[in-house]
C-alpha positions as CSV (number, residue, x, y, z in Angstrom):
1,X,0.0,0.0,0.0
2,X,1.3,3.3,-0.9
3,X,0.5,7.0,-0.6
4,X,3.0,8.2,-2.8
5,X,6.1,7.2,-4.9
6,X,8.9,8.6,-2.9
7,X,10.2,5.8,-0.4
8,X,12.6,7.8,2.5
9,X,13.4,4.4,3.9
10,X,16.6,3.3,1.7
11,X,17.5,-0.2,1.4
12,X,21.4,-0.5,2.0
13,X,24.1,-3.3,0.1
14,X,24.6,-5.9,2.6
15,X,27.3,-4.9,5.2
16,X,28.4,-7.5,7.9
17,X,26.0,-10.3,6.2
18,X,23.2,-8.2,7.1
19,X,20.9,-6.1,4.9
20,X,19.7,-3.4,6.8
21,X,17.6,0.1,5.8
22,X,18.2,3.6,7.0
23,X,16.5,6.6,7.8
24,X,18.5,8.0,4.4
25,X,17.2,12.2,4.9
26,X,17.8,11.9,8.8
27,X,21.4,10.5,8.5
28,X,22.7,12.9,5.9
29,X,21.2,16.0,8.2
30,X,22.4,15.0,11.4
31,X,26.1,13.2,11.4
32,X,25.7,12.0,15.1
33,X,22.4,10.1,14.2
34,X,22.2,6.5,13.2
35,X,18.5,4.6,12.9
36,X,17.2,2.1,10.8
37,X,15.3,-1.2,10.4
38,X,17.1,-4.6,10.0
39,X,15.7,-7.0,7.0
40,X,14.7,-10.6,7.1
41,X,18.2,-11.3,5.0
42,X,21.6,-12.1,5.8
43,X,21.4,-13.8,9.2
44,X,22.2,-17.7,10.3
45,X,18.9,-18.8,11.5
46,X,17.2,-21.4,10.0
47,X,13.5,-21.6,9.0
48,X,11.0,-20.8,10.2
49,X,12.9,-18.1,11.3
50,X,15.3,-17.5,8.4
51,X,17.6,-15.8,8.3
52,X,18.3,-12.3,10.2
53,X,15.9,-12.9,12.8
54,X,16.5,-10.6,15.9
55,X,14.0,-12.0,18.5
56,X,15.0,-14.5,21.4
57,X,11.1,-15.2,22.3
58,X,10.2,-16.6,19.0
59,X,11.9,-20.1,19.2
60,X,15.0,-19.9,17.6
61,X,18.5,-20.4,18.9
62,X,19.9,-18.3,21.4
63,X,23.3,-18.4,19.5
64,X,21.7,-17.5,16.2
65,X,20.0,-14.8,17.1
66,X,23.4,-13.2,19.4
67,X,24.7,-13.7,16.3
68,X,22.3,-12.2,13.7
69,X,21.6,-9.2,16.1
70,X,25.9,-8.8,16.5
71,X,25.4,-8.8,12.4
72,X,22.8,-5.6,12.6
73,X,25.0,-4.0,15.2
74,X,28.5,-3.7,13.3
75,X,27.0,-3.0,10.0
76,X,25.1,-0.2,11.9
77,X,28.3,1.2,13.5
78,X,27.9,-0.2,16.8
79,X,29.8,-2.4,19.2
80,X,27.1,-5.5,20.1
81,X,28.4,-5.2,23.8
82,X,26.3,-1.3,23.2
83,X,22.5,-3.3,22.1
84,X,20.2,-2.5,24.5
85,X,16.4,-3.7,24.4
86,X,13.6,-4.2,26.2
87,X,10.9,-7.4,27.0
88,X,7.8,-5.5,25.2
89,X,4.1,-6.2,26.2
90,X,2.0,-4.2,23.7
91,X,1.8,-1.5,26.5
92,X,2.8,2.2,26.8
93,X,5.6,2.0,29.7
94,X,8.8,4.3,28.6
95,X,11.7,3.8,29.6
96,X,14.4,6.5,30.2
97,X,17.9,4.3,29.0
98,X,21.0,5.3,30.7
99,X,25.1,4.7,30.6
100,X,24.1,1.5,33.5
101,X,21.7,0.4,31.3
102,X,23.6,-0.3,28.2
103,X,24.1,-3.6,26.8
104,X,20.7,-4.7,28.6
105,X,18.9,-7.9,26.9
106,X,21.6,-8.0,24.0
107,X,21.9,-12.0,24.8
108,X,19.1,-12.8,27.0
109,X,16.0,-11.8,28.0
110,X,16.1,-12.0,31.7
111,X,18.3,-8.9,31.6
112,X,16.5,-7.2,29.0
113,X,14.3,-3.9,30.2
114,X,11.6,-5.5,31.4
115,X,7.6,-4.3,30.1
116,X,8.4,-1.6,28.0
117,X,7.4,-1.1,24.6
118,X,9.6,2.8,24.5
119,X,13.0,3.6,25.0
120,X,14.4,6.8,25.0
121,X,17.9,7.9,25.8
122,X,20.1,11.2,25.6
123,X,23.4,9.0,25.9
124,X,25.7,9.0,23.0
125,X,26.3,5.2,22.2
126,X,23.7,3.5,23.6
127,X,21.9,1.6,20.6
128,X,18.5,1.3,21.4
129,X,16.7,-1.6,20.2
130,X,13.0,-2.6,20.0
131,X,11.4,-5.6,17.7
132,X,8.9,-5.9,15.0
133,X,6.5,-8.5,12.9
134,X,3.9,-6.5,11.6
135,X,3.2,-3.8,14.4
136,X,4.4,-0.4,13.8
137,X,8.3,0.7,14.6
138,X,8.4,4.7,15.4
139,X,11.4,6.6,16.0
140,X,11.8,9.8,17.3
141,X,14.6,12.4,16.9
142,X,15.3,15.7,19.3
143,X,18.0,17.7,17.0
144,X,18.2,20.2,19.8
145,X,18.8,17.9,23.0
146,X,20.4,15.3,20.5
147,X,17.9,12.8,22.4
148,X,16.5,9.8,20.8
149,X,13.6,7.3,21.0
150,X,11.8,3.8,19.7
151,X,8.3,2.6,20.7
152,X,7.1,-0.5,19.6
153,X,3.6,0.2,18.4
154,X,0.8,-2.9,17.7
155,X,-3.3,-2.1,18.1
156,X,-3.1,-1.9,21.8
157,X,0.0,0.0,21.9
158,X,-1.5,2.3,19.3
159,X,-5.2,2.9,20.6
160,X,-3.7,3.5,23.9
161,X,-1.0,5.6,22.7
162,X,2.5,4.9,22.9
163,X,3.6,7.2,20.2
164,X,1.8,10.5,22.6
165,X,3.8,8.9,25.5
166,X,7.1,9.1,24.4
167,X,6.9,12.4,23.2
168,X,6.1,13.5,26.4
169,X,8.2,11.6,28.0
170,X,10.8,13.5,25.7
171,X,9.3,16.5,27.1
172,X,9.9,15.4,30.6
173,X,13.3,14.1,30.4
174,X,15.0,16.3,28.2
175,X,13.4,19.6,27.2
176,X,11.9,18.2,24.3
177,X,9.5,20.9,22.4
178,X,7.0,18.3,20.4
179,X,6.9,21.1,17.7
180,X,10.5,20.4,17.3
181,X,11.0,16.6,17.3
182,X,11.1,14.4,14.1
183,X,9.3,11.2,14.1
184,X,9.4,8.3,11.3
185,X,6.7,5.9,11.1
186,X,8.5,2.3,9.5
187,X,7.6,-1.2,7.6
188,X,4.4,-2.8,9.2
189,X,1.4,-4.6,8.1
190,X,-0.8,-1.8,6.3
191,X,-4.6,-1.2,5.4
192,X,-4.4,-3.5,2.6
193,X,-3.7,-6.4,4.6
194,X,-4.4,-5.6,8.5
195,X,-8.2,-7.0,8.6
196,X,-10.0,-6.5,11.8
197,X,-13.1,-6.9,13.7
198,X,-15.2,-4.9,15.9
199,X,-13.5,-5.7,19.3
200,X,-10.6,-3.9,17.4
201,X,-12.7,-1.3,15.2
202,X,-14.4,-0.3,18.1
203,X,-11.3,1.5,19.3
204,X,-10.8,3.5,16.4
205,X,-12.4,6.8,16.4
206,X,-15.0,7.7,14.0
207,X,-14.5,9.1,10.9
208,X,-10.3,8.1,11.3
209,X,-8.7,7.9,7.7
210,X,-6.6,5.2,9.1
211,X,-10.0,2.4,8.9
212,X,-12.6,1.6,6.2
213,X,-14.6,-1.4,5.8
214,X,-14.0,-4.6,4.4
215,X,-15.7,-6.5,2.3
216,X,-16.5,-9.0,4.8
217,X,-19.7,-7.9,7.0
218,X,-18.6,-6.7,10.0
219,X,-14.8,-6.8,9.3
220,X,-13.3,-3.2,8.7
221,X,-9.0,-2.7,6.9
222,X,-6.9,-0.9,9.4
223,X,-4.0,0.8,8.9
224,X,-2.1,1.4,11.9
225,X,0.5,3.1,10.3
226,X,-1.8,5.9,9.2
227,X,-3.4,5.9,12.8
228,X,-0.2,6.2,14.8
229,X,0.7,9.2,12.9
230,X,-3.2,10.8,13.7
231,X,-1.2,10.3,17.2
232,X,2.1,11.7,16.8
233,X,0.4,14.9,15.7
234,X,-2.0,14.5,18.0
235,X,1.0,14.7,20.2
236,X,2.3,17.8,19.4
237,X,4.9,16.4,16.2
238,X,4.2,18.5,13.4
239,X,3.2,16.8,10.2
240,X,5.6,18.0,8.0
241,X,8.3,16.5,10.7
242,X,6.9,13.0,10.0
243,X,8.1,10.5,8.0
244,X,6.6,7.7,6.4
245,X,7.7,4.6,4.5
246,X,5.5,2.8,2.1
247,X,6.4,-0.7,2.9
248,X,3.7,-3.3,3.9
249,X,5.5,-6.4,6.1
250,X,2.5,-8.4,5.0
251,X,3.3,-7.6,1.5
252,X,7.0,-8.0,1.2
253,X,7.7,-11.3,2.7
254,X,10.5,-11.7,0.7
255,X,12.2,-8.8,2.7
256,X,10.4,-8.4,6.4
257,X,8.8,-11.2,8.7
258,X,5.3,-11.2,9.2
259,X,3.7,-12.7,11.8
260,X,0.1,-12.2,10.9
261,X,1.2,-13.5,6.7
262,X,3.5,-16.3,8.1
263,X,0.8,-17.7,11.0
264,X,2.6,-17.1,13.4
265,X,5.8,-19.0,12.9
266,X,8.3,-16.5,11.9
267,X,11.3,-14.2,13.1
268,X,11.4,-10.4,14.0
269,X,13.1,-7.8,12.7
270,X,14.5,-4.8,14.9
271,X,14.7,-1.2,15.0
272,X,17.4,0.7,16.0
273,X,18.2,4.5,17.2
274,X,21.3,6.1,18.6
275,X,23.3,9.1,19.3
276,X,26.9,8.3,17.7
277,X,30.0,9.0,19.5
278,X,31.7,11.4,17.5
279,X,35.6,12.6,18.1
């Protein structure tokens, strides 16, 4: 599903074994900035989960996916030992990632930060990390405070807004102006394949752009991409300080995991966000 023909997300050569994207506009603008998504390719797991899978909850091999996530961290820039992540619960729970807390969950999950589906941090080389199979990855950027954030945004994340409570947990923690943050909105499962019922639907306001109805009675085509950006500006993030890629996970199996396409049995990709140390 697309909205337009321009695609800000840009699909990298494979570096380390690992094709990753990046936040193209955002890097060339801002030198100490690094974010992007990880693909489904260039990784050692096997199948179901093949082959970059990032996620140690789905099954695979602990060793495989230490190994796959080491993959996105050097071609990124970062030392592994640097991943930090969190166990996510499709809540709203931020958490505010400091110098102490870097390296949590990079091998296991019993140190990971535990329920939180944000992470914000104003620490230069901390890479923050948060997984994805269909719901919606969104980063934020403060170019002012050189902060930065992920939240980890499925329908319950979404409807009770996430995306509003990182921003102003921005606010809180570092000065953040909302009017002045950047946000990016990345691959998930779009309106063209997201079908949903009314113990969903019943969530979405009226009159949102971001549902319509299927053509099944009482089944309606959400697009929680489109709804989590209603929220951003809802938020305070100015439109124009919004990006938005045009990638559907369901759609593009051959390059993200999808849980909802793959039933189930399939990896995760991650997201990542950090300040870079620069000399």
């Amino acid at each position: 599903m697309t909205e337009s023909s321009f695609e800000p997300l840009e699909l990298r050569a494979p570096q380390e074994g690992a094709t990753l994207f990046r936040w193209r506009a955002w890097e060339e603008k801002f030198p100490w900035l690094s974010a992007g998504f990880s693909s489904r390719l260039g990784g050692v797991s096997e199948e179901p989960w093949g082959s970059l899978n990032c996620g140690l909850h789905v099954g695979d091999r602990d060793a495989a996916v230490a190994e796959n996530r080491r993959r996105v961290a050097e071609a990124a820039g970062f030392d592994f030992a640097r991943w930090t992540c969190a166990e996510q619960t499709h809540g709203v729970d931020v958490a505010a990632v400091t110098e102490a807390d870097a390296g949590a969950g990079r091998v296991s999950r019993t140190d990971a930060l535990q329920a939180k589906d944000a992470l914000v941090t104003n620490v230069p080389g901390v890479m923050l990390n948060a997984f994805y199979a269909d719901c919606v990855p969104i980063w934020f950027v403060d170019p002012a405070h050189r902060a930065v954030g992920i939240a980890h945004a499925g329908w319950r994340g979404a409807v009770h807004d996430v995306a509003g409570e990182t921003v102003r947990a921005m606010r809180r923690l570092y000065g953040s102006e909302p009017s002045e943050l950047l946000a990016a909105i990345g691959p998930s499962i779009r309106g063209c394949c997201y079908e949903v019922d009314d113990h969903v639907a019943k969530y979405i306001p009226e009159g949102s752009e971001s549902i319509k109805a299927s053509a099944s009675p009482g089944r309606y085509l959400l697009d929680l991409a489109i709804f989590n950006r209603q929220k951003l500006t809802e938020a305070g993030i100015l439109a124009n300080h919004i990006e938005l890629t045009q990638y559907c996970t369901s759609c593009r199996t051959d390059l993200f995991f999808s849980h909802r396409k793959e039933n189930g049995r399939t990896g995760r990709m991650t997201a990542w966000i950090a300040r870079r140390e620069l000399r």
